[in-house]
C-alpha positions, 0 to 999 in steps of 0.5 A: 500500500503506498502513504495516500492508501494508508491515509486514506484507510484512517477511520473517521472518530464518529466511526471508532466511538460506536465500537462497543468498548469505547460506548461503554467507556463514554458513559463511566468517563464521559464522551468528552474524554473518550473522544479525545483519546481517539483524537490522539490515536488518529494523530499518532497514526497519521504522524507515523504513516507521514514519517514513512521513508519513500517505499517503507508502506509496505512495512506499515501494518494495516491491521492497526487502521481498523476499527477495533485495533483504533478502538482498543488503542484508545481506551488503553491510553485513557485507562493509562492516562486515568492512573494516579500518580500516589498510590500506596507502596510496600515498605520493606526496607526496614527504614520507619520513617521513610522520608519518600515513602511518605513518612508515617504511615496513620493508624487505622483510627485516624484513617477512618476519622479522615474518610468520615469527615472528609465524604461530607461537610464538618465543622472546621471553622463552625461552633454547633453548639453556639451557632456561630462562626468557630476557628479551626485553632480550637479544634486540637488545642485543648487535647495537645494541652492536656497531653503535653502540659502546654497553655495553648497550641496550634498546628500549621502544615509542617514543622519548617512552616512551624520554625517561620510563623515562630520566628517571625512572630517572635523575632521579626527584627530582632536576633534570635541567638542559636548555637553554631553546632544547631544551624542545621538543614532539613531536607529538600536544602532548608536551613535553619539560617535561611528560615530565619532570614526569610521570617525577617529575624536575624541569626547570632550564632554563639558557641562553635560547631562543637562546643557551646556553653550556657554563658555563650547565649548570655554572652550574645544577648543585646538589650534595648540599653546596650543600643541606647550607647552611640558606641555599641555599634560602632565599637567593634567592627569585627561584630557588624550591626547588632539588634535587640534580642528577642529569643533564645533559641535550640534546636534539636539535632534530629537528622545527625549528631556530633560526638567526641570533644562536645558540650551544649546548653541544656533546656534547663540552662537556657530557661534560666538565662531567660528569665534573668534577661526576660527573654523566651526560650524556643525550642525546635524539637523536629521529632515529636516524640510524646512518650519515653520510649528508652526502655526501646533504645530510643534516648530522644527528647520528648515533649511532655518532659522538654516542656516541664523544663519551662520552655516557653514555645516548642515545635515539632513535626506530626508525621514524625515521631508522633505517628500523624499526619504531615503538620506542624504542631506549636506548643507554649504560653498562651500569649506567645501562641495567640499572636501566632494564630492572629499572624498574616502567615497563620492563614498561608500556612493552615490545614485542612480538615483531612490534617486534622481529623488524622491529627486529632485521632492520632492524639486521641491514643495517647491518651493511653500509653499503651494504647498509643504503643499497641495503635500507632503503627511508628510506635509498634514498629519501634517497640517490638521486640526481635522474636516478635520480628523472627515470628514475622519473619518465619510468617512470611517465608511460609507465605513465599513458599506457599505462593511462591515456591520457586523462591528461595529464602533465608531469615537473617538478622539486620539492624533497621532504623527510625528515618525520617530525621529522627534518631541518626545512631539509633540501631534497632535489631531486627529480621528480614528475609533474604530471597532469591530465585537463582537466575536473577540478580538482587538488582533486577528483582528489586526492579521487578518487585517496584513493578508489581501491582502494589510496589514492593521497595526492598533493600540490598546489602551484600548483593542480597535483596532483603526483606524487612519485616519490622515495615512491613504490615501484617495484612502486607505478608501475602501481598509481598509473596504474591509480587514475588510470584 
């Protein structure tokens, strides 16, 4: 056939549409849609048969001019288009808060309080009792008060959103002195310096990378009669122009840690320097960490205990230690809190009602500390014990060889950890499962495990692709074995 013939065997769009697959697809979609998926097959085709060298139609297939071929082409590239680009995946990396996996994967309480709220209307900024307009800050303030000990709270959409309506509430043109050893960046590049800029407080930094001590914030701390003397500024020009303090501030190394020859302020140290000087103490926490959780080799600082210190504001993550939703959770004395809810930046950086039906029934289980252990699948996670993780282990292996007999498997100790900046040298021993089939390398099955149905993200070390059960839900078991088939 030459070009003009192939051309010409195009079918016109009214034709591909009657075909039964494509009337069906019109009705659960729209035909505006289907209509368009044709549009684009034709167009395609068209291109290719005009891209054809002279003499080179004879290697065109014409089948693919037909009007069920057309059809067909057109409804997998709608269904293909219609894939959505977040779906859940299986975590099997042994890694807890996986930053991009999401982080920290809800309890079942807060999932089903997100489906209720969110299918409907709900009283996000409404109060039922009284009729009349509500404000979505009182939604959780009085639950966190009462978990953490805090006068007030309020939430906003992540911790660095968090550091910014602080700061520039707190600090707006004044400094803010912090340690040199605490100038630390989160991820996605965001410093703490940069945060400070932008919230138009300005940083002094105190103390050296290693070494800071409780009389170096002391030291650095300017006052409105320290501004008042014409020489101040312009004594010493190794210090530049300095401001008024207006915080103190700490923040808690989260993502990393610094050993050897080191010395830091306490909380304790700096509440002290505070009241002296009349100052608030701040204090980024990152973690969220509400319970003591020592006793599982977890020595990070939680949030009841840092607030009992006399902090006067604090800040953390939901998605994090806590177990909730991605939000930025802000604690303290009320006054400091109440400027904050009355900022231009509180509206840029509120959160839905999704965030805080997830939020609040999260909170809701620490109301009972083992509830808490038991319910919020981090907390689960970090607390269980290593026979509970061979247990699993053995659970999944029989899950393979039942599904999957052609795989091979071996239980195997590892050492998982917490992520998500929280914890650096925190080690929790653990198991996996380490499978192979013989044919195939470590890293072309974990390139076909992302490729199941329901993703499955493992691990590789010492060219073994490992398993590990700690992230891994019981429902998932069959899942994974089934990707493995």
């Amino acid at each position: 056939m030459t070009k003009k013939e192939l051309l010409r065997g195009i079918p016109k769009i009214d034709e591909v549409m009657r075909q039964d697959p494509l009337v069906v697809l019109s009705e659960e979609k729209g035909s505006l849609l289907v209509t368009e998926a044709v549009r684009e097959v034709i167009a395609d085709l068209r291109a290719s048969i005009l891209a054809l060298e002279d003499g080179g139609a004879e290697s065109f297939d014409p089948a693919a001019l037909g009007l069920a071929a057309v059809a067909d082409a057109a409804a997998k590239r709608l269904l293909l288009d219609e894939e959505l680009n977040l779906y859940p995946v299986i975590n099997a990396t042994g890694t807890i808060l996986h930053t991009n996996l999401g982080r920290a994967p809800l309890c079942k309480g807060a999932v089903e309080n997100v489906a209720k709220v969110s299918a409907g209307y709900s009283d996000l900024e409404y109060n039922v009792p009284k009729g009349k307009r509500g404000s979505r800050h009182d939604l959780v303030g009085d639950l966190i008060a009462e978990l953490t000990g805090a006068e007030d709270a309020m939430v906003v959409n992540n911790n660095a959103a968090a550091t910014m309506i602080v700061l520039a509430s707190m600090g707006a043109g004044k400094e803010i002195v912090v340690s040199r050893g605490e100038l630390v960046e989160i991820g996605g590049a965001f410093r703490i310096p940069d945060i400070m800029m932008q919230s138009g407080a300005y940083l002094q930094e105190v103390g050296t990378s290693n070494k800071t001590k409780a009389s170096d914030y002391e030291n650095a701390i300017v006052t409105k009669k320290d501004l008042a003397d014409p020489s101040f500024n312009a004594g010493d020009p190794r210090h530049g122009m300095r401001f008024e303090t207006g915080a103190l501030m700490k923040v808690h190394k989260s993502n990393y840690d610094i050993v050897g020859f080191t010395e830091e302020a306490t909380l304790e140290e700096l509440v002290e320097i505070g009241k002296k000087h009349d100052l608030p103490v701040i204090f980024d926490m990152g973690n969220g960490l509400m319970l003591d959780m020592s006793a599982y080799g977890l020595s990070e600082p939680n949030i009841p205990a840092s607030l009992a210190t006399g902090i006067d504001v604090m800040l953390f993550s939901g998605d994090k230690l806590l177990g909730g939703p991605q939000a930025g959770i802000i604690v303290g004395k009320k006054k400091y809190i109440k400027a904050m809810k009355k900022h231009p930046l509180a509206r840029a950086m509120r959160v839905d009602k999704m965030t805080f039906a997830a939020l609040e029934a999260t909170l809701m289980k620490y109301r009972d500390p083992e509830m808490a252990l038991r319910d919020i699948p981090v907390l689960n996670m970090i607390s269980a014990s290593e026979d509970e993780m061979k247990e699993k282990a053995g659970r999944l292996v029989n899950a393979i060889s039942r599904i999957a007999p052609e795989i091979k498997t071996e239980i195997v100790p590892v050492l998982d950890q917490i992520g998500g900046g929280s914890a650096p040298m925190v080690r929790l021993p653990g198991w996996a499962v380490a499978v192979w089939d013989g044919t195939k390398s470590a890293d072309r099955t974990e390139r076909k495990l992302r490729k199941a149905e329901i993703p499955v993200i493992a691990r590789i070390n010492d060219d073994k692709l490992l398993l590990c059960v700690r992230t891994i839900a019981e429902d998932e078991l069959e899942a994974v074995a089934e990707a493995l088939k």
